[in-house]
C-alpha positions in Angstrom: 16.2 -11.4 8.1 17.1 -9.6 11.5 15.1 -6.0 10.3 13.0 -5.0 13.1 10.6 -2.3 12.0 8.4 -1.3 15.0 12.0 -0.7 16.9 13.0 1.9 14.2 9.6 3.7 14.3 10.3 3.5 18.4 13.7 4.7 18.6 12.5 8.3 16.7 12.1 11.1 18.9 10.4 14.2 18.1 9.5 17.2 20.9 6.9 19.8 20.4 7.6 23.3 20.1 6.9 23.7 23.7 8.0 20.4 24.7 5.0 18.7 24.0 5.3 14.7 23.5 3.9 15.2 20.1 5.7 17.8 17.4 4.3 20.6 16.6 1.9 21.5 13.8 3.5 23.4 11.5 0.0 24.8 9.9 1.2 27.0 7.6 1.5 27.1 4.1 4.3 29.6 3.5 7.2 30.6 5.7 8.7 34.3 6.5 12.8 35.0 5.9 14.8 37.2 7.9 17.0 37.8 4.5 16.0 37.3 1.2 19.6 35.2 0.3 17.8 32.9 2.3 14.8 32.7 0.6 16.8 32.1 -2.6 19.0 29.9 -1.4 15.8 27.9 -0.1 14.2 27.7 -3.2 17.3 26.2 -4.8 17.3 23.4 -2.2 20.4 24.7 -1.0 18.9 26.0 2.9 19.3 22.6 4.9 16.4 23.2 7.8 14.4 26.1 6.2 11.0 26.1 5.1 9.6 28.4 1.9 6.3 26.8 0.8 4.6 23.8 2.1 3.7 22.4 -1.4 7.3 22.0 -1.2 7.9 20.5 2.3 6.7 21.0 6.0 8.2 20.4 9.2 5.1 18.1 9.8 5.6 16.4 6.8 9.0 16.0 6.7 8.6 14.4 10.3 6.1 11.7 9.2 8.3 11.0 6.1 11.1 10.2 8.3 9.3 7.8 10.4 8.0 6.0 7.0 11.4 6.2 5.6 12.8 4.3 9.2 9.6 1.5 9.2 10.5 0.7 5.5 14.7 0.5 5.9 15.0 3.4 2.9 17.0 6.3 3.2 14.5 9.0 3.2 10.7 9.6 2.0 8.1 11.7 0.6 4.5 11.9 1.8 1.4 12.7 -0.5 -2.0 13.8 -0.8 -3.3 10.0 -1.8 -2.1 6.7 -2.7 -2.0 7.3 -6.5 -0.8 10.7 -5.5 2.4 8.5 -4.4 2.5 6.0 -7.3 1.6 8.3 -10.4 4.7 10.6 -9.9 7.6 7.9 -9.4 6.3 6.1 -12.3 6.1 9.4 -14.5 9.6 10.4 -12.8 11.0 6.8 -13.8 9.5 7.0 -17.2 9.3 8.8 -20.1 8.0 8.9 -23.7 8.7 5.6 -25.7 9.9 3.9 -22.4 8.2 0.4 -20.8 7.0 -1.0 -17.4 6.4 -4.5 -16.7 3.4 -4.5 -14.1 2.2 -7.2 -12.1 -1.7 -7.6 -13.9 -3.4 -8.1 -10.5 -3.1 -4.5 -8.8 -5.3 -2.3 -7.8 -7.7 -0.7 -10.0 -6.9 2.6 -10.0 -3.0 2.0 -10.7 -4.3 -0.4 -13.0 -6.1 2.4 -15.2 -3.6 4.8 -14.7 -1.0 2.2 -16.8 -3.5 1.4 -19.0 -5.5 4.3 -19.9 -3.5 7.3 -19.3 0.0 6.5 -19.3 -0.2 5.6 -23.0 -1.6 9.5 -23.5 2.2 10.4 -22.6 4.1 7.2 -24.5 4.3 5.3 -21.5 3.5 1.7 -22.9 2.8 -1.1 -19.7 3.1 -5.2 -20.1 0.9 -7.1 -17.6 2.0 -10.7 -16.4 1.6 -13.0 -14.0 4.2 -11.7 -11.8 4.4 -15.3 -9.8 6.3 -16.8 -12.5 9.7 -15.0 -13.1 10.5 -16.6 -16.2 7.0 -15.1 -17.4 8.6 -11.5 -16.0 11.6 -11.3 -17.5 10.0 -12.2 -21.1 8.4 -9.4 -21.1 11.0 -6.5 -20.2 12.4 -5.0 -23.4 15.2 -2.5 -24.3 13.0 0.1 -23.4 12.0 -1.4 -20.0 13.0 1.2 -16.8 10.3 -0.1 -14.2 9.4 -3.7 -12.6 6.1 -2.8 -10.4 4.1 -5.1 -8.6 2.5 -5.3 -5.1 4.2 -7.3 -1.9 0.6 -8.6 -2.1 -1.4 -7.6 -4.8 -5.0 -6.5 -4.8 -7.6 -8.5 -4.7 -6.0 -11.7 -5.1 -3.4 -11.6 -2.6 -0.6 -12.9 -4.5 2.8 -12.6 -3.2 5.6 -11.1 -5.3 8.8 -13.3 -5.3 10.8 -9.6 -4.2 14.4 -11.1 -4.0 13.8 -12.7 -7.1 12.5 -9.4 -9.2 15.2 -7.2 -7.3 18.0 -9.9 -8.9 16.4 -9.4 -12.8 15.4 -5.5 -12.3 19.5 -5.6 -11.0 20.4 -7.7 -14.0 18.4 -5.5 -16.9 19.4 -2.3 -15.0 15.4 -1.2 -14.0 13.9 0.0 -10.7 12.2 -2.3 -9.1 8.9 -0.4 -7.2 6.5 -2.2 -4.3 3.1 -0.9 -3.2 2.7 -2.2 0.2 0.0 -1.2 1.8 -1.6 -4.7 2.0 1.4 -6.0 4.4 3.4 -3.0 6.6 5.9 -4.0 8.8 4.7 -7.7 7.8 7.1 -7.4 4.3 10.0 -4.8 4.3 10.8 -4.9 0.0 13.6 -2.7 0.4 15.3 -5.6 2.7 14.6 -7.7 -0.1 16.1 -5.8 -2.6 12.9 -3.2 -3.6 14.5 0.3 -4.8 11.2 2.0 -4.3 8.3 1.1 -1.6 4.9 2.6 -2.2 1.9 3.1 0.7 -1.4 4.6 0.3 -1.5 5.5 4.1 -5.0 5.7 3.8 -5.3 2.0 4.6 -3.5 0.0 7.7 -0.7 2.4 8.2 -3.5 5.3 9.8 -5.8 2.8 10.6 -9.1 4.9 11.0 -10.5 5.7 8.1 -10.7 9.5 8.4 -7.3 10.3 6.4 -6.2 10.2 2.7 -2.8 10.2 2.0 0.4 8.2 0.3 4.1 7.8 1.0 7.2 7.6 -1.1 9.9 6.0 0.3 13.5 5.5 -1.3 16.9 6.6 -1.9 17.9 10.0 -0.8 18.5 10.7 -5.0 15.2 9.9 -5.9 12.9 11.7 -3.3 14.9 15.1 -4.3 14.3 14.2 -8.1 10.6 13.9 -6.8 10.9 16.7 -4.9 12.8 19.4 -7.5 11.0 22.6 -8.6 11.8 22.4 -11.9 11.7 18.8 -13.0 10.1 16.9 -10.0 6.5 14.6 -10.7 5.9 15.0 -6.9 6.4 18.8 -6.8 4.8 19.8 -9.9 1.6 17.6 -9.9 0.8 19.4 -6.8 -0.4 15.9 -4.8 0.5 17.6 -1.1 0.0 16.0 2.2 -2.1 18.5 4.1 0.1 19.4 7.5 -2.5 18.3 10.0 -3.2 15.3 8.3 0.6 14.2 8.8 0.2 14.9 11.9 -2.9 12.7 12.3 -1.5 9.7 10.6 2.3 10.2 12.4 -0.1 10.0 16.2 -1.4 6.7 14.5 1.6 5.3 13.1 2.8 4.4 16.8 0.1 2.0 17.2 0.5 0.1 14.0 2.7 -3.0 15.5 -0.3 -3.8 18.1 -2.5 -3.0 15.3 -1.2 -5.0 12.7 -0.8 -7.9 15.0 -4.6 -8.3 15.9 -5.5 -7.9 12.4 -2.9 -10.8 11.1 -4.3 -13.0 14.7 -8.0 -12.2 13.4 -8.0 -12.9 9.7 -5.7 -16.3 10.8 -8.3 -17.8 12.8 -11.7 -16.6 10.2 -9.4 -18.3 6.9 -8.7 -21.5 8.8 -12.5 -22.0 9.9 -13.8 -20.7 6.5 -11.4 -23.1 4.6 -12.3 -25.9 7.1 -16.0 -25.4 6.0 -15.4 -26.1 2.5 -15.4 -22.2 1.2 -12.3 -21.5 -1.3 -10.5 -19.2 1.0 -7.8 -17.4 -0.2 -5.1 -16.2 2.7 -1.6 -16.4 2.6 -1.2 -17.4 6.2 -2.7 -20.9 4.7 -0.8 -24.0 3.6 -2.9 -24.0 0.6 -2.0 -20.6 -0.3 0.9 -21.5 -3.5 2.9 -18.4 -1.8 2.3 -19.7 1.8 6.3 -20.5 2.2 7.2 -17.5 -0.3 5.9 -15.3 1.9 6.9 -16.8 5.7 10.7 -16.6 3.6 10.1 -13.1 3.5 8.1 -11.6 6.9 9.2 -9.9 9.7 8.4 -11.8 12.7 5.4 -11.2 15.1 3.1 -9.0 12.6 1.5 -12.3 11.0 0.5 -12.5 7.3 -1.3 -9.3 7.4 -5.6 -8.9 7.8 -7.0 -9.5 4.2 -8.9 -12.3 2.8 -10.8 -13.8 0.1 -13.4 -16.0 -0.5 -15.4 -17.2 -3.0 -19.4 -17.6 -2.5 -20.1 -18.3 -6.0 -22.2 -15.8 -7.8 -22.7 -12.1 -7.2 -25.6 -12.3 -6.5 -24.8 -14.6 -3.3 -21.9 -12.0 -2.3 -24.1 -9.2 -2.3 -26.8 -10.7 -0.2 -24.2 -11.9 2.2 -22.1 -8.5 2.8 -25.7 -7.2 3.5 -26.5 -9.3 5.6 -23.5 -9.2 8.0 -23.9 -5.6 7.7 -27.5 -5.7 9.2 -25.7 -8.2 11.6 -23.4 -5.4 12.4 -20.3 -7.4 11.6 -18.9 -4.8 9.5 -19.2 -2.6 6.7 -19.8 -3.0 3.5 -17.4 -0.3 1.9 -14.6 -0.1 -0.2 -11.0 0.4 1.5 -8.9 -1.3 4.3 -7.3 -1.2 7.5 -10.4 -0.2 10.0 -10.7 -1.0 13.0 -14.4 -2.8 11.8 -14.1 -5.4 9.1 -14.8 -3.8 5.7 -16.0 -6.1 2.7 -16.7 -5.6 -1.1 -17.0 -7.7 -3.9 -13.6 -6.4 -6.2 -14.9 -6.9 -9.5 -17.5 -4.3 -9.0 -15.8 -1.8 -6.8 -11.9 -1.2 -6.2 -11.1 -3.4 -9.0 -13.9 -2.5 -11.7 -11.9 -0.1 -13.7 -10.1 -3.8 -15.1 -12.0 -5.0 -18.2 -14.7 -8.4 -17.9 -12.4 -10.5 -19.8 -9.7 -9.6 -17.9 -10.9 -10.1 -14.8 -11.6 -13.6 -15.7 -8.7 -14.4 -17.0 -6.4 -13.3 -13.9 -8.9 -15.6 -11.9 -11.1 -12.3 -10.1 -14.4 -14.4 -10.2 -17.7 -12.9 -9.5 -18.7 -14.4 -6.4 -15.4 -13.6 -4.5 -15.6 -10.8 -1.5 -12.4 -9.2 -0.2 -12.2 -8.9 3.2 -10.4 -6.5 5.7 -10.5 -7.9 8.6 -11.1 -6.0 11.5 -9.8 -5.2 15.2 -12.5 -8.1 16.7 -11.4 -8.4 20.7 -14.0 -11.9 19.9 -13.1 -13.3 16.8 -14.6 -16.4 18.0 -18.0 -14.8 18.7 -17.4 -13.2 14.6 -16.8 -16.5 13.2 -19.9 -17.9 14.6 -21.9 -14.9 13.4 -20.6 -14.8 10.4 -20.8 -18.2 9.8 -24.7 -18.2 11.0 -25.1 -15.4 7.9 -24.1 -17.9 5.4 -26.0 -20.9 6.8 -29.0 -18.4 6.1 -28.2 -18.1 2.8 -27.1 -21.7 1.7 -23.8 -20.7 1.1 -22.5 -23.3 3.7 
């Protein structure tokens, strides 16, 4: 696949106000009229290049939307307030009462909950599988099916989604086929591989530091103005906004993400292959024992690697917990919840981002207690981290 992502975040330019090298900060949450046909003909969508409320749109936002919109291939996009704030209204603007989604059952927690717990509330009923195994998929899709939804690599157990293959049956059974992928930017483009709808919490690699919350949207130029409409839109009228500055924040970061993305992919390469050498179950698709290794070099962009997170599995958690704190006190990272730092970040999933998913089925998608999901972090000596890290675990008998 000749797509080359970093090139079409490159090729955008944007002046400030004043010429400035970054665009102005349009910090302002409603906008003046010199008529007020204008003002009407705004609110009716009909004013290409005016501004009436920023609930609505801003110049800011509408900037870092474009530069998503060009990174993922799509032909426009929509920034939020949060992750969820992205995913919750294009599956409630896809859906309605008595219709069906077939979800990959190892996502994130909170997406997790919101199918399972609250989407039933409005009629919305969810099937989980195993969505490795296509056959599996298209079992479960019904009549009343309008929404295939997995992640290019899900959370915590970095499978890979088989994206040519569930574009081909969402095309077949007429259903929108949406991707969260904030695990692998620029790594996986879905809407190359057929993806009508890709999904980021920015939050994670796409900022990169930490200090921002915030989600995009990205898809056809039809669905980000259903999103978008003030009568009918999920996007408009649950109110999940991207604050101005913060667009501005993550747009200032979104330049670095190539050089960013490559050192995380270099770094978490080198810690799987020595952790798996050592006799720990590793789980990192960049591995030749991954069962998606060659499903997911089929479908990467070159140079930006198989993307910076990592599993493995110490055995109890008990044992996971002593040994995040310890590389903590080593100062080899943190442990919190989240991705896409610049320091690695670990948890143990089944207690944290993935603990809104029952006991049982936990177990029985394979999310053992002992495993610890790691972001893996910016380390200029990854060598030096290895050794460290590995030291942590001699300590604790878990090598």
């Amino acid at each position: 696949m000749d797509f080359k992502p970093a090139n079409n975040i490159q090729d955008l330019q944007y002046f400030g106000e004043f010429g400035g090298v970054n665009p102005s900060i349009s910090d302002s949450s409603t906008y003046t009229f010199l008529s007020a046909k204008t003002m009407f003909d705004t609110f009716e969508g009909n004013a290409e290049g005016c501004y009436l409320y920023s609930r609505h749109s801003s110049p800011s936002n509408l900037y870092l939307g474009e530069a998503l919109a060009a990174m993922e291939g799509t032909e426009t996009a929509t920034v939020t307030a949060s992750g969820m704030g992205a995913i919750t209204p294009v599956l409630l603007q896809l859906c309605g009462s008595g219709e069906h989604v077939v979800s990959s059952r190892t996502i994130y927690g909170g997406t997790y909950a919101f199918l399972k717990n609250f989407a039933p509330r409005l009629g919305i009923q969810t099937s989980f599988v195993d969505i490795t195994k296509l056959d599996v998929v298209e079992a479960a899709i019904t009549d009343k099916t309008k929404v295939l939804y997995c992640e290019s690599v899900s959370n915590p157990l970095l499978e890979v989604a088989d994206i040519k293959g569930l574009a081909q049956l969402a095309k077949k059974h007429n259903l929108k086929l949406v991707v969260d992928n904030t695990f692998s930017p620029l790594s996986i483009s879905p809407a190359k591989l057929g993806a009508d709808v890709v999904i980021h919490s920015l939050t994670k690699f796409i900022n990169g530091s930490s200090d921002t919350v915030g989600g995009v949207v990205c898809g056809t130029q039809e669905l980000i103005d259903q999103l978008r409409n003030v009568n009918d839109g999920a996007a408009m009228l649950l109110g999940s906004t991207m604050d101005s500055l913060r667009s501005a924040s993550v747009l200032k970061n979104l330049r670095t993400l190539h050089i960013r993305m490559q050192q995380h992919s270099y770094n978490a390469k080198y810690l799987a292959e020595k952790f798996e050498n050592d006799g720990l179950k590793t789980v990192y698709p960049g591995l030749q024992s991954h069962p998606s290794h060659a499903l997911f070099k089929s479908m990467m962009n070159d140079k930006y690697g198989f993307g910076g997170m990592m599993t493995i599995d110490v055995g109890s958690l008990d044992k996971a917990n002593a040994l995040m704190e310890l590389m903590q006190e080593q100062n080899l990272g943190y442990l919190a919840v989240s991705l896409g730092f610049y320091k690695t970040l670990f948890s143990a999933p089944g207690s944290s981002t993935s603990s809104e998913i029952p006991e049982e089925e936990q177990q029985e998608m394979g999310l053992s207690d002992g495993l610890i999901r790691f972001s893996i972090g910016l380390d200029a000596d990854i060598e030096r981290t290895y050794k460290m890290m590995r030291a942590c675990m001699e300590k604790l008998n878990i090598l």
